[in-house]
N, C-alpha and C positions, 0 to 999 in steps of 0.2 A: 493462637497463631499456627501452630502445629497444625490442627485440624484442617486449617484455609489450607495450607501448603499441600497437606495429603489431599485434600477433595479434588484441589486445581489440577494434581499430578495424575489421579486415578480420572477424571474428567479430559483430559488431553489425551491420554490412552485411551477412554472409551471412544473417544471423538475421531479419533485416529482410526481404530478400529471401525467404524460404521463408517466414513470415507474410503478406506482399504477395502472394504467389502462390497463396495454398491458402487457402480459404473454411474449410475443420474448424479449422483453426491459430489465424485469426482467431477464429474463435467462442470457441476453447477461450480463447485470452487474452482475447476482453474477458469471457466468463463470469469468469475465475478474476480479473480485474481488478473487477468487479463484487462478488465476491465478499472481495474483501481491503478494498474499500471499505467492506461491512457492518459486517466486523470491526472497524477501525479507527473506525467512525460509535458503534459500542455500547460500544468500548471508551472513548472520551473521552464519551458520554454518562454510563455509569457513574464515571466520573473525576470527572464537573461534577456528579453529585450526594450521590458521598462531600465534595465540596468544599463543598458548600452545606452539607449536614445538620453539616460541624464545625461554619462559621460560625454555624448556628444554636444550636446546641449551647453555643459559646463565649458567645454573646448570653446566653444561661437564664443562665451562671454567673454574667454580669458584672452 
């Protein structure tokens, strides 16, 4: 377990380091950060308004 921990930790600094150094790398992460951000913004919009239209739905019955 020890090991896992150390490779993960020296692996996260290597990764860090080859993204800190290289302008394509960065781009490409904040693009594909940008991009899992849209996802996640449409996915809980469409969330919040299957959530409203029960409520309201519930409302007509009651």
């Amino acid at each position: 377990m020890e090991k896992f921990i150390i490779g993960l930790a020296l692996g996260m600094a290597g990764g860090a380091l080859i993204v800190a150094n290289s302008k394509k790398t960065r781009a490409f992460v904040r693009m594909s950060q940008d991009e899992l951000k849209e996802k996640v913004d449409a996915y809980i919009d469409e969330k919040l308004e299957g959530f409203e239209t029960g409520k309201k739905q519930e409302k007509g019955k009651a």
